[in-house]
C-alpha positions in Angstrom: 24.7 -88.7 -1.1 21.2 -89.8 -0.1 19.3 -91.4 -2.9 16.4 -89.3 -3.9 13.5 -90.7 -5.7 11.7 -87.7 -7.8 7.4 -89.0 -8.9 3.9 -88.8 -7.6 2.4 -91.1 -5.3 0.1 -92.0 -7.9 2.2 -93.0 -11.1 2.7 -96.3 -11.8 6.0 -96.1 -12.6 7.2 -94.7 -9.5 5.7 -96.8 -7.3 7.7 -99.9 -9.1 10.8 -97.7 -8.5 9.6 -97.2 -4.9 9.1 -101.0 -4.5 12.1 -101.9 -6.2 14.4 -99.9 -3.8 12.4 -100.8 -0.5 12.9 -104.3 -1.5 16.6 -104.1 -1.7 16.4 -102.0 1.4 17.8 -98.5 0.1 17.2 -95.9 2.2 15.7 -93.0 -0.1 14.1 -89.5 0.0 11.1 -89.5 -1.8 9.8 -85.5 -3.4 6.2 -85.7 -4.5 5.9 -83.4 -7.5 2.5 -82.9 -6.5 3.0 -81.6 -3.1 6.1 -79.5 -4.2 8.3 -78.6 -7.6 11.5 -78.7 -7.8 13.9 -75.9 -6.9 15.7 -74.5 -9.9 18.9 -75.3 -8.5 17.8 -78.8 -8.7 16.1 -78.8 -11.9 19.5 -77.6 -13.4 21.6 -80.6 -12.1 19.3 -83.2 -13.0 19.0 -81.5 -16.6 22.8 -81.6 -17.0 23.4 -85.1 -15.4 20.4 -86.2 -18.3 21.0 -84.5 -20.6 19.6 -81.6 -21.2 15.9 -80.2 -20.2 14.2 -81.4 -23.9 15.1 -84.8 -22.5 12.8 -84.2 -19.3 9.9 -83.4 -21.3 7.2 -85.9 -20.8 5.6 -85.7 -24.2 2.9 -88.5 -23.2 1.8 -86.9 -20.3 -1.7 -85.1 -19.3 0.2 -82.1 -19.0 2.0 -81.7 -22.0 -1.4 -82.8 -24.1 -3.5 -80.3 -22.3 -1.6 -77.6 -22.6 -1.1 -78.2 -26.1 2.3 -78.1 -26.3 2.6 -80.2 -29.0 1.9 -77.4 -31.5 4.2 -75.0 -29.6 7.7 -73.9 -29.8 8.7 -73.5 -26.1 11.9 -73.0 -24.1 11.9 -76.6 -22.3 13.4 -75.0 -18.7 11.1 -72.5 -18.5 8.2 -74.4 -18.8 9.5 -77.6 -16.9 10.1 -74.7 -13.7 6.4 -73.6 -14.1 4.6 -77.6 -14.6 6.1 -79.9 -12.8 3.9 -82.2 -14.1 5.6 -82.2 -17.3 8.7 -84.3 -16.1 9.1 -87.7 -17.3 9.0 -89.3 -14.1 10.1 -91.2 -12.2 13.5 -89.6 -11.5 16.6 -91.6 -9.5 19.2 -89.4 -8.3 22.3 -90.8 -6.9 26.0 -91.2 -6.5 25.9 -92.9 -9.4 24.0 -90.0 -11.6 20.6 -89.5 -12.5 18.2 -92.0 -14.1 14.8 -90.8 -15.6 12.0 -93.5 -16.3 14.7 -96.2 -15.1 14.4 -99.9 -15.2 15.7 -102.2 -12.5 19.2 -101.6 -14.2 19.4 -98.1 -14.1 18.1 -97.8 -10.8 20.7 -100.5 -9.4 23.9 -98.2 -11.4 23.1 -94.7 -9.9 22.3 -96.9 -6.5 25.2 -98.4 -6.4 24.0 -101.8 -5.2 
């Protein structure tokens, strides 16, 4: 399986991931959220590899604060389809799982190197 690196071009976070796999020269796909979402198929497989979609909720992000969703009840897949921007980013996807916000530890287990 190609590794897939799931962010925006502009989050901190994912750059360092980015960095971190160039430097140990992984090949990667990288999906910008901003230029497309995910496809539900995908969403689904990432959710169940981490554990459920309340654990992709990003509830420090922009998105999440302006929409207030913090004084909502919602249904976590329906709204993570709609915003992608609410995904706790970035995402690592792998042979060796899935890894959401991961460190350099993380990122080296579903890498594999």
């Amino acid at each position: 399986m190609t590794i897939q690196l799931i962010g925006t071009k502009k989050s901190k976070e994912t750059q360092k991931a980015q960095r971190y796999l160039k430097e140990r020269g992984v090949a990667f796909q990288f999906v910008d959220l901003a230029e497309r979402s995910l496809s539900p198929g995908e969403l689904e497989r990432i959710a169940a590899a981490a554990g459920g979609y309340e654990g992709l909720i990003d509830t420090e992000s922009k998105a999440y604060a302006k929409r207030g969703m913090q004084y909502m009840e919602f249904d976590a897949r329906e709204e993570l389809s709609e915003d992608p921007g609410l995904l706790r980013t970035p995402i690592v996807r792998g042979d060796g799982g899935v890894a959401v916000q991961p460190g350099p530890d993380e990122i080296k287990r579903v890498v594999g190197k």
